[in-house]
N, C-alpha and C positions, 0 to 999 in steps of 0.2 A: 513742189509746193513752195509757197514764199513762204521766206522765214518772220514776217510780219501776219499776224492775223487781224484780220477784218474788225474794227471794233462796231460795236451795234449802234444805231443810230441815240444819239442822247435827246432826251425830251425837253420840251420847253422850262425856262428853270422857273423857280416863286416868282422872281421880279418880270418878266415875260409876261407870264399869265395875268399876272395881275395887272402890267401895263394893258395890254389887249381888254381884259375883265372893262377896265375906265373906258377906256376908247367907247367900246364897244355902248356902254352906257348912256355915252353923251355923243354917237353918233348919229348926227340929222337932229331936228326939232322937235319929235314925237319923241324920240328915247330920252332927250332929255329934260321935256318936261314931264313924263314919265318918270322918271330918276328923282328928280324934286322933289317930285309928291310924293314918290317912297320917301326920300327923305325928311319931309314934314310930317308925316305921318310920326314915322319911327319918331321924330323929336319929341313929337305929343304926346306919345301912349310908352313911349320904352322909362324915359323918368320916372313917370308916376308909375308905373306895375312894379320898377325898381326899388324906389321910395317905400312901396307897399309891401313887396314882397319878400323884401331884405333888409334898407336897412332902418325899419318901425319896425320889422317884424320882431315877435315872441316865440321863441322857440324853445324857453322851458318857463312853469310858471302855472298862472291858474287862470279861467275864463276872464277874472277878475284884471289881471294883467294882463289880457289878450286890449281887453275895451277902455284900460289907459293906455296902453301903447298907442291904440289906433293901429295897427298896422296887421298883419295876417299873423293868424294864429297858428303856429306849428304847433304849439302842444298842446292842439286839438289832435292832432296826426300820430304824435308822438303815444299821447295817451290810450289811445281809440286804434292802435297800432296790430297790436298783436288780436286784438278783435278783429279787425279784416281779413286777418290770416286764417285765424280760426274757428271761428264765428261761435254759435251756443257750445262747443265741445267741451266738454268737464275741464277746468283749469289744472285739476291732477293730473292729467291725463294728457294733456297739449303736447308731450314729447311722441306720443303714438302720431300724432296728423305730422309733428316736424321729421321725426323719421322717415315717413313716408313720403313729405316734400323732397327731403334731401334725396330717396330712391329713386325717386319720378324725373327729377332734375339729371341724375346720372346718369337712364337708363334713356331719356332725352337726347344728351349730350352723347352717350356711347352711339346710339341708332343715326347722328348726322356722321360718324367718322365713316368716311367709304372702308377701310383698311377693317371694320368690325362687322361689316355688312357677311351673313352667310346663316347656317343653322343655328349658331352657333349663338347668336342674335336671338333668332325666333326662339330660340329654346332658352334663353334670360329674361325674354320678357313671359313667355309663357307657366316661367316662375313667380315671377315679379308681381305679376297683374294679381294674379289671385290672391299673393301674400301680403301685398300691399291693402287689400281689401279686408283680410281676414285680420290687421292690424290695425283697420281704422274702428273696424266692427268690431272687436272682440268676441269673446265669449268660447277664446280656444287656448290651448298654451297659459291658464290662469289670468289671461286679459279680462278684464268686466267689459261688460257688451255693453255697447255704448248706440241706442240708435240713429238710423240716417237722416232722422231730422232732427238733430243735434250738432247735425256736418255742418258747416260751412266756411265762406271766408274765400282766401285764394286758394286752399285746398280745394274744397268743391269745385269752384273753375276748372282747378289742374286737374281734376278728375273726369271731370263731364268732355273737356276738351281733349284730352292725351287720349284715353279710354275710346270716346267716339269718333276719333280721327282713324286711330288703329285699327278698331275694329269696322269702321267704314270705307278703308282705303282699297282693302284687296274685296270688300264688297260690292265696291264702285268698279273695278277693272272686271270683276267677272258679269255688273249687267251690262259693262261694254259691249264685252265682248259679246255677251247672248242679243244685246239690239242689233247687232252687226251678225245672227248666226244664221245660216241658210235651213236651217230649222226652224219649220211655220210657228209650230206653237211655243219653241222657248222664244222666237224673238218679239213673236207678239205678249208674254208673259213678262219679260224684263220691261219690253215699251210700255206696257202697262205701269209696274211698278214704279219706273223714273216720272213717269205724266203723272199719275196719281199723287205719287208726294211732292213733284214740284209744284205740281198746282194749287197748293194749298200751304198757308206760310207755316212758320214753324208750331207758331203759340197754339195752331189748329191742331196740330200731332201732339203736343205735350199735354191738353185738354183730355184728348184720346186716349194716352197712357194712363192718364192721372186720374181719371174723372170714368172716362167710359168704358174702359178696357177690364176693370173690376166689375163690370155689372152682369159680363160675358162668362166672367170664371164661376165654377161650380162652387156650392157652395162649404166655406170651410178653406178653400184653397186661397191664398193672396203671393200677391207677387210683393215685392219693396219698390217703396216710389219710386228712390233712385232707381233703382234698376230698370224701373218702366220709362222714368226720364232717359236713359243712358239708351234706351232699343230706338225710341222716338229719334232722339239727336242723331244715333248710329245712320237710321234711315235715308233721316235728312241730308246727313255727311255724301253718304253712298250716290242718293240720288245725284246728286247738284254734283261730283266728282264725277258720277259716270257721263255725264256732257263732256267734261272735261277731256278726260280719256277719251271718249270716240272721237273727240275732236282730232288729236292726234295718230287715232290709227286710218283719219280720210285722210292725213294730211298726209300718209305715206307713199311713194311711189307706188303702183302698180309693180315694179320692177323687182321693188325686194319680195313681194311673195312671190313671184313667180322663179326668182332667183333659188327662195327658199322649199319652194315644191322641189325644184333643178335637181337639189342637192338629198334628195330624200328625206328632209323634213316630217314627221306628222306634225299634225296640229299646235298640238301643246308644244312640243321641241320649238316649231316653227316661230308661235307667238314668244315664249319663255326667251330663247337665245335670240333670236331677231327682230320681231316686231314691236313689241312693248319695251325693251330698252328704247329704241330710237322713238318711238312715241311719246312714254313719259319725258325723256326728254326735253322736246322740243314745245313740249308745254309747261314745264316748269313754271314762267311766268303766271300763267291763268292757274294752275293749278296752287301757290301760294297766297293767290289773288282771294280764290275761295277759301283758301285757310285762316287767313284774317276774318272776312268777312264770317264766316261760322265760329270761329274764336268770339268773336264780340255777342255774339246770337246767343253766348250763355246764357249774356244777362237776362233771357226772356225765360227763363226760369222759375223768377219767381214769381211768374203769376198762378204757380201748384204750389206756392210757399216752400219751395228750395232756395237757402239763403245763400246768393254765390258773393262773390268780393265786390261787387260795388251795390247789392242790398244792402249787406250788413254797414258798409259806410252810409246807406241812407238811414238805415237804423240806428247810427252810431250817434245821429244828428238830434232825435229822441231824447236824449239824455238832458233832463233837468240841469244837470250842472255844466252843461255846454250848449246852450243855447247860441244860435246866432252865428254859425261860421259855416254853412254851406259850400261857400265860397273854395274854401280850404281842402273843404271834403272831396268836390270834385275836380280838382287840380289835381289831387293827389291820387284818386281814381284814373284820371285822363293821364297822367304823366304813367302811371305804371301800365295802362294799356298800349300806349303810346312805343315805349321799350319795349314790350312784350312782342308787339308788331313790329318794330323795327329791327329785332334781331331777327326773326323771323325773313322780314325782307333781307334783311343783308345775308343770311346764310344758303338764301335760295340762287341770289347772286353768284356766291361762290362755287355753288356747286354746279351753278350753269357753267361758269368759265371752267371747270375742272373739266365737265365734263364733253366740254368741245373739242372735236377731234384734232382739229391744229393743235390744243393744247397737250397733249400726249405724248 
């Protein structure tokens, strides 16, 4: 062997890219008068949203100093803050919903680490979920019981969304898998259920929950709204997921099942160890695509009067002594959705490149 090793190829440096980036902009007549008009634009709207947004802005103070400054009212944001988060929930009581924010955020962050992925998982959250619940609720352990239409804020989000992804995800692989089963009546029964509820938008199935679904229960018996929101959402999650997933189990060779019959496989071994690894996979992309989009679909919520975090900001707007800053409200909605979804994108990214076989 030489006693020199091979060094890896080095990538273009900042000054490179960025020389190319210009080229690139002002190459030919189109791109750059293209380029211009990006750049007239920006001159026109970035000053004043600047001006507006910083440096007029108010960001502690009263209405009153919001409308001499002229300029964006943060301590509209400021004030109306912990109300997003929390929305009607007893103010004694707000450390039970932040408890269980900080739970939901860890138990979030533990289920993206691949190195925590096993039983070991399903058996924390299969702790978590329920205790998390029985701590927003009370009425166990000396908690006072606090009802679910008292919830709200970005908890309720966190709930409606963690809760019905989880619970919709492995609901979604197994009508996969039954659309796809050689069994007449499960697969016409799963094709049933994904046609049924795709064909119908969401706010159709939370009516259902909310509205119709008590007229069917005997009498005496009731279900909790949330809980009926959370089966509706779940549905929705499952359905629109299980496209998802058969998408990636057409997109598999022929070859690995029949590699995986070879080997004496059954079924479940077959899909479990081979098939559905390299399918979820290879749909990551579509499959955070839906996760966004059904993230934002909480807000359709509150037309059964569940207050999620960007009602209670429209409700926040209500208030007598803050009149007039709309404006404020939804930027501040928009910006925290906006992160919410973008970590989400970026960590689907990562996990696609972890999970590509070169990179192994």
């Amino acid at each position: 062997m030489s006693a020199t090793t091979a060094r890896a190829p080095r990538g273009p440096s900042v000054t490179e890219q960025l020389t190319s980036f210009v080229k690139g902009c002002f190459a030919g007549p189109v791109n750059s008068a293209l380029t211009l008009a990006c750049i007239a634009i920006l001159y026109l709207v970035v000053p004043p949203f600047w001006g507006w947004a910083v440096s007029d802005a108010t960001l502690f103070g009263t209405a009153q100093d919001c409308r001499a400054a002229g300029g964006a009212c943060w301590a509209f944001v400021r004030e109306k803050f912990w109300f997003s988060i929390f929305g009607l929930y007893p103010y004694e009581e707000r450390w039970r919903p932040a408890t269980m924010l900080v739970i939901l955020v860890a138990m979030v962050v533990a289920s993206t680490q691949r190195r925590l992925w096993g039983r070991g998982l399903l058996v924390a959250w299969a702790v978590a979920a329920p205790g998390m619940w029985m701590l927003m609720q009370g009425g166990v352990f000396g908690l006072s019981y606090v009802q679910t239409r008292q919830w709200g804020g970005l908890s309720i989000t966190g709930i409606i969304a963690v809760y019905g992804v989880a619970l919709g995800y492995p609901l979604a692989i197994l009508l996969a898998l039954g659309r796809r089963s050689e069994l007449t009546l499960v697969r016409w029964f799963c094709t049933g259920i994904i046609e049924c509820v795709r064909g119908v938008p969401l706010i159709s199935l939370l009516f259902m929950a909310a509205i119709m679904l008590p007229l069917f229960m005997p009498q005496g018996v009731s279900i909790d709204r949330l809980v009926r929101v959370l089966v509706a959402y779940t549905l929705f999650t499952a359905a629109y997921m299980a496209e998802v997933v058969r998408g990636g189990l057409q997109a598999m060779p022929r070859g690995q099942y029949e590699a995986s019959d070879a080997i004496g496989l059954g079924y479940w071994q077959k899909m479990r160890l081979i098939i559905l690894p390299q399918a979820l996979t290879i749909t990551i992309p579509a499959q955070v695509n839906t996760f966004i989009g059904l993230f934002k679909d909480t807000t359709l919520v509150v037309v059964i009067g569940v207050f999620d975090f960007f009602t209670t900001l429209r409700a926040a707007l209500g208030d007598p002594n803050w009149l007039g800053f709309p404006t404020e409200a939804y930027l501040f909605a928009a910006g925290v959705y906006f992160l919410l979804c973008f970590i989400m994108s970026l960590y689907s990214q990562r996990l696609e490149r972890s999970l590509r076989p070169e990179s192994r």
